[in-house]
C-alpha positions as YAML, in Angstrom:
chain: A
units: angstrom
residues:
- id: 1
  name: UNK
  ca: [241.89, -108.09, -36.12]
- id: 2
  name: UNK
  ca: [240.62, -109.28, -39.43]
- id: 3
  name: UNK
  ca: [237.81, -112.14, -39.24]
- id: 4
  name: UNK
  ca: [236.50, -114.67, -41.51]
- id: 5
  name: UNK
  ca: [232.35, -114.27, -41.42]
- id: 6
  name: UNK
  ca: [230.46, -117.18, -43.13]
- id: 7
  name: UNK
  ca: [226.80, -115.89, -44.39]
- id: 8
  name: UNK
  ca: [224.24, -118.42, -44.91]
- id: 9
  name: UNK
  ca: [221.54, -116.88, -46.85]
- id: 10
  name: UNK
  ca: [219.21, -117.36, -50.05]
- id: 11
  name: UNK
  ca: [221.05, -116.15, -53.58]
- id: 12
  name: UNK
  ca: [222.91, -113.43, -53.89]
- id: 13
  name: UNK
  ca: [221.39, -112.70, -57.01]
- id: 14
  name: UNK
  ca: [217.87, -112.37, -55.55]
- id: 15
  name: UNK
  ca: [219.69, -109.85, -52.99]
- id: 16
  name: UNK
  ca: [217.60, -106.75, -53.12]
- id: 17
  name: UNK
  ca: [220.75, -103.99, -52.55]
- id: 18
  name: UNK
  ca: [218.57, -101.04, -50.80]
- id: 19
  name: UNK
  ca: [216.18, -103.28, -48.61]
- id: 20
  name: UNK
  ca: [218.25, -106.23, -47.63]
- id: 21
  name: UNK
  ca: [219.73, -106.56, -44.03]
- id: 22
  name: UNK
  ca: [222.49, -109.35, -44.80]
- id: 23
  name: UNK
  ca: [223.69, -107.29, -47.42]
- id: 24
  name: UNK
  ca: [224.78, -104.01, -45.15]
- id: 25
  name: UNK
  ca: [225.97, -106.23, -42.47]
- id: 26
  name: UNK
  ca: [228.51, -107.72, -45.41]
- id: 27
  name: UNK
  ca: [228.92, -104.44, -46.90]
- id: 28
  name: UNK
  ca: [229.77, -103.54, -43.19]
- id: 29
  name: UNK
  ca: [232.04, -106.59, -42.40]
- id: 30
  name: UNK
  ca: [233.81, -106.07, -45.55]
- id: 31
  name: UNK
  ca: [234.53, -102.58, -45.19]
- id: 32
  name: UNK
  ca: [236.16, -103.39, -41.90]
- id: 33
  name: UNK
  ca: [238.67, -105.62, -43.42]
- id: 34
  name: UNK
  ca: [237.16, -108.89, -42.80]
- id: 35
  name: UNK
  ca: [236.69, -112.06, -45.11]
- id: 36
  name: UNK
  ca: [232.93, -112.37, -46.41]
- id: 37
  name: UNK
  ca: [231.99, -116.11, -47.53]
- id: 38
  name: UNK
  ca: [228.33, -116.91, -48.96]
- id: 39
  name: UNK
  ca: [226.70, -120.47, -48.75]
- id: 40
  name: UNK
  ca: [223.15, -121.59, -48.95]
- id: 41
  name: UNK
  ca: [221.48, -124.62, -46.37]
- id: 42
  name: UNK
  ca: [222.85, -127.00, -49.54]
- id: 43
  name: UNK
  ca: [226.08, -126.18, -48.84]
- id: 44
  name: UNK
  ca: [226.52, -127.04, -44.99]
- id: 45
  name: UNK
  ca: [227.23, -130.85, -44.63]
- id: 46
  name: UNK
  ca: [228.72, -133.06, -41.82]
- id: 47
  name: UNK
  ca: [231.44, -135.64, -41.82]
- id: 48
  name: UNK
  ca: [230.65, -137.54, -38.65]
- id: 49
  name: UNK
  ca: [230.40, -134.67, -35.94]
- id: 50
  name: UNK
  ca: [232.29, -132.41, -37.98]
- id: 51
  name: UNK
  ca: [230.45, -129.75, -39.70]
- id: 52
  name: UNK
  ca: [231.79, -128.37, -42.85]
- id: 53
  name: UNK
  ca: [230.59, -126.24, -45.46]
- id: 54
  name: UNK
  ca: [231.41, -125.08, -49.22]
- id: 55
  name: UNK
  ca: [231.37, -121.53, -48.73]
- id: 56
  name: UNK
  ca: [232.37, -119.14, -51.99]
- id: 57
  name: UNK
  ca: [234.93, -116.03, -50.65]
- id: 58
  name: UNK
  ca: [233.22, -112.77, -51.55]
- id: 59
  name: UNK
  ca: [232.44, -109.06, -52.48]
- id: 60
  name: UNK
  ca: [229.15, -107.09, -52.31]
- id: 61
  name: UNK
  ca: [228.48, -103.19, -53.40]
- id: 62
  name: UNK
  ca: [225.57, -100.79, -54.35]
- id: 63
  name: UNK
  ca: [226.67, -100.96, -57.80]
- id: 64
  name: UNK
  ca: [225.93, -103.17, -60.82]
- id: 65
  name: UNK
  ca: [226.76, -105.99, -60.30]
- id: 66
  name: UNK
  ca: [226.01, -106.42, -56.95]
- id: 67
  name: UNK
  ca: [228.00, -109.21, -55.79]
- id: 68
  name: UNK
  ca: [230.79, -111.26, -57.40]
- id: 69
  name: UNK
  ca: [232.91, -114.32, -56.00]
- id: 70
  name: UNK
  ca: [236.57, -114.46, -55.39]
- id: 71
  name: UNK
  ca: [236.92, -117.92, -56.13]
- id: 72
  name: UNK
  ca: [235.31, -120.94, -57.06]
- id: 73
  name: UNK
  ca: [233.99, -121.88, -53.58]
- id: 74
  name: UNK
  ca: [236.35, -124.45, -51.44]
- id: 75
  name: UNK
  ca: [235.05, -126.91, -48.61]
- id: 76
  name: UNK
  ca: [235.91, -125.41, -45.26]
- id: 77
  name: UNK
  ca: [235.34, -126.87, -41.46]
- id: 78
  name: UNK
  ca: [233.15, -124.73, -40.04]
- id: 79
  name: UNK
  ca: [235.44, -123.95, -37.23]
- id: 80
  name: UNK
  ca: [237.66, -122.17, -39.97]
- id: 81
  name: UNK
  ca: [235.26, -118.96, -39.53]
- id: 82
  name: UNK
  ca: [235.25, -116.57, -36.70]
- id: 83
  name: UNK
  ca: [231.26, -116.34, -36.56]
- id: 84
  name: UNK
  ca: [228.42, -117.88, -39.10]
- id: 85
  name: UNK
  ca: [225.40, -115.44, -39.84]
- id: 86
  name: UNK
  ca: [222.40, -118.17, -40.49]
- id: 87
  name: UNK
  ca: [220.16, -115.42, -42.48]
- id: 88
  name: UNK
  ca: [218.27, -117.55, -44.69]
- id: 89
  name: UNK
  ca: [214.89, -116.23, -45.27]
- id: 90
  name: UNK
  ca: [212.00, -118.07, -43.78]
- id: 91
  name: UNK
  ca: [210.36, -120.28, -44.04]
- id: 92
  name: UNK
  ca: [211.60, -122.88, -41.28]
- id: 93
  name: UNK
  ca: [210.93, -126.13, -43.27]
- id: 94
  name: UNK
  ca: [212.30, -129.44, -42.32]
- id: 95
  name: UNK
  ca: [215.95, -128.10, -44.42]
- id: 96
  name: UNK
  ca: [215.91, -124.99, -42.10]
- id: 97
  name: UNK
  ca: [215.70, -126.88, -39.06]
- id: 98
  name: UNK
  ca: [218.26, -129.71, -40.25]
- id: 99
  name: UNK
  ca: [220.97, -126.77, -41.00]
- id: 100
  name: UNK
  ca: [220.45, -125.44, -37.24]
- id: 101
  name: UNK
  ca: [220.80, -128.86, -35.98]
- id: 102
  name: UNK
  ca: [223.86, -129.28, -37.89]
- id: 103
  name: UNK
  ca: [225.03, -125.50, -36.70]
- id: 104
  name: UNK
  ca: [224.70, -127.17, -33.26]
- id: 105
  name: UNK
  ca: [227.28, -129.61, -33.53]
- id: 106
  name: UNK
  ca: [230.08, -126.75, -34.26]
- id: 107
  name: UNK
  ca: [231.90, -125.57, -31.27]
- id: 108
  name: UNK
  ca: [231.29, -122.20, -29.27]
- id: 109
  name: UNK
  ca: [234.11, -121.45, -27.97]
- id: 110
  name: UNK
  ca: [235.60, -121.44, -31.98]
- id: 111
  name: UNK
  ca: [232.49, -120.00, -33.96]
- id: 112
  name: UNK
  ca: [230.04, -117.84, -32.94]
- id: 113
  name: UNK
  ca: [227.20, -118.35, -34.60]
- id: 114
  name: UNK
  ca: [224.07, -115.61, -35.04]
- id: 115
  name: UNK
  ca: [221.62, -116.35, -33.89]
- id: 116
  name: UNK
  ca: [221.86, -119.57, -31.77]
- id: 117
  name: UNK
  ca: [221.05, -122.04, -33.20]
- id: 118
  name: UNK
  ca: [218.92, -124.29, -30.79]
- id: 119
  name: UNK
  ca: [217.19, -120.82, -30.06]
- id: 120
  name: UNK
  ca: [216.39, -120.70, -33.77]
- id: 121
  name: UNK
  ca: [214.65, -124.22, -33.46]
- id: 122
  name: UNK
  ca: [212.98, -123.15, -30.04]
- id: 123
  name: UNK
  ca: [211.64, -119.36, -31.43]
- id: 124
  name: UNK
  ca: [208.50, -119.94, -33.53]
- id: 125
  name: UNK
  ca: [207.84, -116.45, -34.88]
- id: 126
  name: UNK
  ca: [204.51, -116.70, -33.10]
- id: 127
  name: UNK
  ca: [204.07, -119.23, -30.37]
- id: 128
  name: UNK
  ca: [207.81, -117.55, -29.46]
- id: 129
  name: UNK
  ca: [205.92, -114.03, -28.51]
- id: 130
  name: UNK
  ca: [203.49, -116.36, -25.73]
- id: 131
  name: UNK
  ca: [206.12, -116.39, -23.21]
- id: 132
  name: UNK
  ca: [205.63, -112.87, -22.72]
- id: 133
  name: UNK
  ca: [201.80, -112.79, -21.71]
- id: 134
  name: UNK
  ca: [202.15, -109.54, -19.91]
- id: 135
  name: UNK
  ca: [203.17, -107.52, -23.10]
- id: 136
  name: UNK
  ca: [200.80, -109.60, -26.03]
- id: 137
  name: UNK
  ca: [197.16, -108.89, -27.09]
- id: 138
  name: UNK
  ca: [194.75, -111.71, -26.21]
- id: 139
  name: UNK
  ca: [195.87, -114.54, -28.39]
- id: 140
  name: UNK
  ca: [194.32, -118.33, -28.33]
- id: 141
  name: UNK
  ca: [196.23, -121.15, -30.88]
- id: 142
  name: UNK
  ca: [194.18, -123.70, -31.82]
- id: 143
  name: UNK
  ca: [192.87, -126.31, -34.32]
- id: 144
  name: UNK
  ca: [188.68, -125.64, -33.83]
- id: 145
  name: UNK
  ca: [187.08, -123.16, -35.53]
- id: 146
  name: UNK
  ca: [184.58, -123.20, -33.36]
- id: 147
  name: UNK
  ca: [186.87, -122.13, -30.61]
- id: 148
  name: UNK
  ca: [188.67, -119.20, -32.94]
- id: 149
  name: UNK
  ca: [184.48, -118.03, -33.01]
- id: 150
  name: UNK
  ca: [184.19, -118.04, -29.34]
- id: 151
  name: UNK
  ca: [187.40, -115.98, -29.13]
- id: 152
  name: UNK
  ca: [186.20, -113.33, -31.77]
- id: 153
  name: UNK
  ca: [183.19, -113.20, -29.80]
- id: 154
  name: UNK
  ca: [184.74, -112.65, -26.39]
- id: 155
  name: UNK
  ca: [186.77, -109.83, -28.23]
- id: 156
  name: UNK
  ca: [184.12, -107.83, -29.35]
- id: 157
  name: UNK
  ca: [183.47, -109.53, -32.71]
- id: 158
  name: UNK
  ca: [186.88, -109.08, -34.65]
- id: 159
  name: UNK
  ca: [190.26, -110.74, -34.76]
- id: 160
  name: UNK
  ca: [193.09, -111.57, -36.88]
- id: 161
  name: UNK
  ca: [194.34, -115.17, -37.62]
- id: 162
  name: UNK
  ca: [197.39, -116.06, -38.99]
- id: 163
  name: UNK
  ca: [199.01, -119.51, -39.59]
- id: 164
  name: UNK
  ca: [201.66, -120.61, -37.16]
- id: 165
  name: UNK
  ca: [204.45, -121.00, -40.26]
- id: 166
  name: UNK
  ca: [203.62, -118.18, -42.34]
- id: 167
  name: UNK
  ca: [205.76, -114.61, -43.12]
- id: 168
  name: UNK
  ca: [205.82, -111.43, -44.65]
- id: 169
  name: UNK
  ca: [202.31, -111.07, -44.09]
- id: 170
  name: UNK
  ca: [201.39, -114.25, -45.72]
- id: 171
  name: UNK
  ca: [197.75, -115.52, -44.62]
- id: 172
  name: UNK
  ca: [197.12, -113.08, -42.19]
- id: 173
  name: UNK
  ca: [193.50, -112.00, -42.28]
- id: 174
  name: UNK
  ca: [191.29, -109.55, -40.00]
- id: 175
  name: UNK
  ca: [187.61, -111.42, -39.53]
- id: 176
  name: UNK
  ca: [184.66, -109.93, -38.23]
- id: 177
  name: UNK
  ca: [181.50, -111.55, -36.96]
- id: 178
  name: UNK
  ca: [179.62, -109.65, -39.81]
- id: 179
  name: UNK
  ca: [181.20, -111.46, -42.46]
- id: 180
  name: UNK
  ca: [179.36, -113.50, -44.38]
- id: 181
  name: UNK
  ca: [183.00, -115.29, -45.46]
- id: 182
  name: UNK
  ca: [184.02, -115.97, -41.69]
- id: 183
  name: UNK
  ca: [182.94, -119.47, -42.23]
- id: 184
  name: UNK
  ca: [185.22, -120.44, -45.02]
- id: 185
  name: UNK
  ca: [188.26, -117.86, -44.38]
- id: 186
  name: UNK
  ca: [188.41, -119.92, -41.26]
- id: 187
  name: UNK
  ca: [187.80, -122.97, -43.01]
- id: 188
  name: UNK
  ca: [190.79, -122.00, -45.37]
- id: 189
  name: UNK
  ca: [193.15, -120.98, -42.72]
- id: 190
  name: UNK
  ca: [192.58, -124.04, -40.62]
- id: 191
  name: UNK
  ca: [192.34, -126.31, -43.77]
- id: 192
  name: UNK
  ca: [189.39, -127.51, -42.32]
- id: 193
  name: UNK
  ca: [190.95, -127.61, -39.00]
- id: 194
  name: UNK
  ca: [193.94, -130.09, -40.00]
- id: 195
  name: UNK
  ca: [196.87, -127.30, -39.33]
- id: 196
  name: UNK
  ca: [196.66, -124.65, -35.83]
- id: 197
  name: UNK
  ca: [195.60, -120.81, -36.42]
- id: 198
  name: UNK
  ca: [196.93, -118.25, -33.54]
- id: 199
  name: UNK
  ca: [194.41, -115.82, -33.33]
- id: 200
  name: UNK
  ca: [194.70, -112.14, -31.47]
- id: 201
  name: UNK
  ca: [192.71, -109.15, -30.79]
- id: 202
  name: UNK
  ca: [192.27, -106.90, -33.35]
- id: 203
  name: UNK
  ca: [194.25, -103.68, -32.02]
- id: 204
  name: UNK
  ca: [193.31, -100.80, -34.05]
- id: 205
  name: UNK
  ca: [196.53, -99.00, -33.70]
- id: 206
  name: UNK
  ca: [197.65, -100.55, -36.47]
- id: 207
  name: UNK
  ca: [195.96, -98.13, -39.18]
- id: 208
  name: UNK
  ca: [198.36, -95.74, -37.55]
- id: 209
  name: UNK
  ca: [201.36, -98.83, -38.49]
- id: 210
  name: UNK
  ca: [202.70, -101.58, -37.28]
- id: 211
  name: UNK
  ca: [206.07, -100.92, -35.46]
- id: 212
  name: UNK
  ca: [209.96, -103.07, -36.68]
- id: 213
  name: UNK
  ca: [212.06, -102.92, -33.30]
- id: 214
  name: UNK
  ca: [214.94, -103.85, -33.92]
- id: 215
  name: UNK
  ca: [216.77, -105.00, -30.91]
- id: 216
  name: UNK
  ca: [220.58, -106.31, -30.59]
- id: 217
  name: UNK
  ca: [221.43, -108.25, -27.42]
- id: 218
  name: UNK
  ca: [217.83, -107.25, -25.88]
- id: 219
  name: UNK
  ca: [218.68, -103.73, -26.30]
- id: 220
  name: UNK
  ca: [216.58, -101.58, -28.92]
- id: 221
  name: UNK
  ca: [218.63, -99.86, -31.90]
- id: 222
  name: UNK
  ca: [215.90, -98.46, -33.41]
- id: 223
  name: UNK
  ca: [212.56, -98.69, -34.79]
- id: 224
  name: UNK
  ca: [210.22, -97.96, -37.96]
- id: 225
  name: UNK
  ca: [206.57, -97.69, -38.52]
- id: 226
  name: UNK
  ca: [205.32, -99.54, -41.38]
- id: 227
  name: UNK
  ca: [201.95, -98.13, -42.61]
- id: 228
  name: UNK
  ca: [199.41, -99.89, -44.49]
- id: 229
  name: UNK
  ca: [197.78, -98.58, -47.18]
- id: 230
  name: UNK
  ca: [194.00, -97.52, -47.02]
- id: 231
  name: UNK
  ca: [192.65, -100.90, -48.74]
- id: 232
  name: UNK
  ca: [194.89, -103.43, -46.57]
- id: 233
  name: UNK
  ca: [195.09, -104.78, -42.98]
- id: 234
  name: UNK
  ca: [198.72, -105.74, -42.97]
- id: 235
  name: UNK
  ca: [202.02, -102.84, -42.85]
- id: 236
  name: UNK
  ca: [204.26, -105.19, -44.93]
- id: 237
  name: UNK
  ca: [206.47, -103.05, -47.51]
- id: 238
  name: UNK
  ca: [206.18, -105.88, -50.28]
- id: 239
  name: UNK
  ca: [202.03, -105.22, -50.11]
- id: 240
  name: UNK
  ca: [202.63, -102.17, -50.19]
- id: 241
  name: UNK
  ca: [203.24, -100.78, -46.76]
- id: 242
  name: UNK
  ca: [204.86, -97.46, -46.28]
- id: 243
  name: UNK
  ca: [207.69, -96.94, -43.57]
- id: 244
  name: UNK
  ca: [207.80, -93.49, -41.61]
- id: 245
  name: UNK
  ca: [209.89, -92.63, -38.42]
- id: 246
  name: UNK
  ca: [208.80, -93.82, -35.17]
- id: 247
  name: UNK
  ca: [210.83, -92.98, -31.57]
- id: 248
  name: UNK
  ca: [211.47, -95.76, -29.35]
- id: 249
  name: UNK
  ca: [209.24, -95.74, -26.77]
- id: 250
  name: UNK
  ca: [209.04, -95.72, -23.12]
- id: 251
  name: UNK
  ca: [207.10, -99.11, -24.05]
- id: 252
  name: UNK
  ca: [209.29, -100.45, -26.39]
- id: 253
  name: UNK
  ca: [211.62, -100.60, -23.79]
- id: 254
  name: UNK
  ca: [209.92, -101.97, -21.15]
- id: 255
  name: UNK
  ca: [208.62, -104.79, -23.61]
- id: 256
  name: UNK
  ca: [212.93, -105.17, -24.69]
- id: 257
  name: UNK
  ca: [213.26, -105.76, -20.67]
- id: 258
  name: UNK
  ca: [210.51, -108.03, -20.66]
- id: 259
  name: UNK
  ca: [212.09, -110.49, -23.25]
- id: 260
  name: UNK
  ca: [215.46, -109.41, -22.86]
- id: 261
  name: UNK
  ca: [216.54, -112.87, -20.24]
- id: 262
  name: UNK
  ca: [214.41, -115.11, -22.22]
- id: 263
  name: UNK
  ca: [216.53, -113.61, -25.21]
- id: 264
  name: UNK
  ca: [219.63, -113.58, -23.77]
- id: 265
  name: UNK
  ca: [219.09, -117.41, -22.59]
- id: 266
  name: UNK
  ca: [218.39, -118.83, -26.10]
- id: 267
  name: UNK
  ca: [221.17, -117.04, -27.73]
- id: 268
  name: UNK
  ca: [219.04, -114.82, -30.00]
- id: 269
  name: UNK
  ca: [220.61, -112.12, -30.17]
- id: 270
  name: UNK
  ca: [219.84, -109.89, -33.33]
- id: 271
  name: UNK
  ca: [215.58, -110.29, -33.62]
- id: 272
  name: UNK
  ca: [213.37, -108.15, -35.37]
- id: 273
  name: UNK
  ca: [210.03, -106.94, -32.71]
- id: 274
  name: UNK
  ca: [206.48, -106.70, -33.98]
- id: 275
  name: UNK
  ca: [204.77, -104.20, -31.87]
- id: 276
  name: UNK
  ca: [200.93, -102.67, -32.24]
- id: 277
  name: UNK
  ca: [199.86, -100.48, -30.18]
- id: 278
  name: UNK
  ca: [200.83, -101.09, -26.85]
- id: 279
  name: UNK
  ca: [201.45, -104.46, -27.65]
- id: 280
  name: UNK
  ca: [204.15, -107.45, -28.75]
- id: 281
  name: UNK
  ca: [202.75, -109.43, -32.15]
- id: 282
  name: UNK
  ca: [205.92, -111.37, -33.06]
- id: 283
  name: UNK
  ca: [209.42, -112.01, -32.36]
- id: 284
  name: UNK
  ca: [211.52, -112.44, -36.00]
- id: 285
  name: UNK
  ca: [214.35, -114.23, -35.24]
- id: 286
  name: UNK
  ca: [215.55, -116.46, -38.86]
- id: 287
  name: UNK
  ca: [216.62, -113.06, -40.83]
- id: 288
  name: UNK
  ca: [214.94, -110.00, -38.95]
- id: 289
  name: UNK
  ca: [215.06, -106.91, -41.29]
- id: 290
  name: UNK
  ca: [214.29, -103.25, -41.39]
- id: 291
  name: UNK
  ca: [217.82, -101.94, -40.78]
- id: 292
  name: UNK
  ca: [217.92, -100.32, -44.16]
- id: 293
  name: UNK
  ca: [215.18, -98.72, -43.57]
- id: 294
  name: UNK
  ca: [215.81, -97.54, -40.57]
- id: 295
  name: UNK
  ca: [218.67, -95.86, -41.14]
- id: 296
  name: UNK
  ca: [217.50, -93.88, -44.26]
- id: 297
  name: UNK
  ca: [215.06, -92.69, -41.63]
- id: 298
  name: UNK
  ca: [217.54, -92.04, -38.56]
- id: 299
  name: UNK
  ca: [220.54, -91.20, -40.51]
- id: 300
  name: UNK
  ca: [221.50, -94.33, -38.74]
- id: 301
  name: UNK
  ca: [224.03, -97.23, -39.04]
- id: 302
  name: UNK
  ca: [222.41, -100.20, -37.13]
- id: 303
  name: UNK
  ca: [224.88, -102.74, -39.06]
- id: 304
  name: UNK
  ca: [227.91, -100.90, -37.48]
- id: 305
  name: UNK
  ca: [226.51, -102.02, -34.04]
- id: 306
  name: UNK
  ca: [225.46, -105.51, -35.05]
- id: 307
  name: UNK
  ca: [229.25, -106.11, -36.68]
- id: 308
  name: UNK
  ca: [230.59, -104.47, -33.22]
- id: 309
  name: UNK
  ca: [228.43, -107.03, -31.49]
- id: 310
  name: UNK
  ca: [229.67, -109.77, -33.16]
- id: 311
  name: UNK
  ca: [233.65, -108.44, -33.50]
- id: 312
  name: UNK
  ca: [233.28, -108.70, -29.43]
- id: 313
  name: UNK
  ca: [232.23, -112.00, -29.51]
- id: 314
  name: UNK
  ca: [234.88, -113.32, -31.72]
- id: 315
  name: UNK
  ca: [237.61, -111.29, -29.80]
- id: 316
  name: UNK
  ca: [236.67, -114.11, -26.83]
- id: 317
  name: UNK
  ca: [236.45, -117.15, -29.37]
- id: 318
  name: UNK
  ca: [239.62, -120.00, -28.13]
- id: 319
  name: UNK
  ca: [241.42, -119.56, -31.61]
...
């Protein structure tokens, strides 16, 4: 059965070809057979409750040029694709969250659409992970910088912060009591207490890396361990992080079990796992990646299971 897949992602010229996780699950859906159509968030538009979208028709390789179009892009109804990939990168502005409320309007039992998209408005990336209290490090949000002190105190005199909207790393820092900047890193991160900070233990596992599970469907595919270098806090490849092989654990698992009916009820099916230690940090859900990765390590092909997942799903659709 041949499919029509709709990706809605950033550029395709800003793809990068050996790191990007949209890219191999189009280079994946293509070499199945299947119809590959790009749009961006512009592109997706509503005509009363009908949602429609100019999508362009497609093909991606390894090679220079990456990408080109088959066409000059043509208005579709959404219901004219099999399933819809939303993979645009974060961050989830007001346009992000307008697109999955859009995305909500198209029917389910026509287009499957990855992830969900009311579970893409309900997942935060890091008030998400507080549903699961057994499996997280001690974590407080708040406003008060007074209250992120009393929490540094309580756990032993370090923490990290983070802001609630942030990604790849972005204004993450580890504090210490000792710190003769505490005062105006927290200052900065709170901006002066107008905007909430979720701060966690500081779990020093994570000079050993901090683990990527990815998990399809609440089951783990496969994992890597990105390592941060000597002079940084945070495992991110693009500041210079450095990804090695990691097993999945017995405790990966029992943290996939953990989330796996909260997952499976919000229809987010394909999320990316932070893991430290023993413990959950964050649950990526707008464009998890790591796959490539991951399978230069494990001599894997996670997108083969991820298009399998979703060729199921559209073998059900009402067509």
């Amino acid at each position: 059965m041949v499919y029509k897949f709709a990706f809605i992602m950033d550029p395709l010229e800003g793809v990068l070809v050996d790191k990007d996780t949209t890219f191999v699950f189009m280079l994946e859906a293509q070499r199945r057979g299947h119809q590959i159509y790009f749009l961006g968030l512009r592109d997706l538009y509503a005509v009363g409750r009908e949602v429609h979208m100019y999508a362009w028709r497609c093909e991606v390789q390894r090679e220079t040029p990456h990408f080109r179009f088959l066409d000059k892009g043509a208005d579709y109804p959404i219901a004219a694709f099999d399933a819809v990939f939303m993979r645009k990168d974060p961050p989830a502005d007001a346009p992000y969250l307008y697109a999955t409320m859009l995305l909500s309007l198209a029917d389910p039992r026509r287009t499957f659409v990855l992830n969900d998209p009311a579970g893409l408005r309900e997942a935060n990336e890091k008030l998400y992970a507080l549903n699961f209290p057994s499996v997280i490090p001690p974590t407080v949000v708040t406003y008060q910088i007074a209250r992120l002190k009393e929490f540094m105190i309580d756990q032993g005199g370090e923490m990290i912060v983070k802001p609630l909207d942030g990604h790849g790393g972005e204004g993450v820092f580890f504090v210490h009591s000792g710190d003769r900047n505490l005062g105006a890193i927290l200052e900065s991160v709170t901006r002066f207490e107008t905007r909430p900070i979720m701060a966690q233990r500081y779990v020093p596992e994570v000079r050993s890396g901090d683990k990527r599970l990815i998990a399809l469907n609440g089951e783990p595919l496969g994992c890597t361990l990105r390592v941060p270098r000597d002079d940084e806090h945070r495992g991110n490849i693009h500041v210079g992080g450095t990804c090695v092989k990691a097993p999945v654990t017995a405790r990966d698992r029992e943290i996939c079990r953990t989330l796996q009916p909260r997952l499976e009820q919000d229809g987010l099916y394909f999320v990316g796992l932070d893991i430290i230690g023993d413990y959950l940090t964050e649950v990526n859900v707008t464009s998890p990646t790591g796959v490539q990765e991951i399978d230069r390590l494990d001599d894997a092909n996670l997108e083969g299971k991820v298009i399998d997942f979703v060729e199921s799903r559209c073998a059900k659709l009402f067509r």
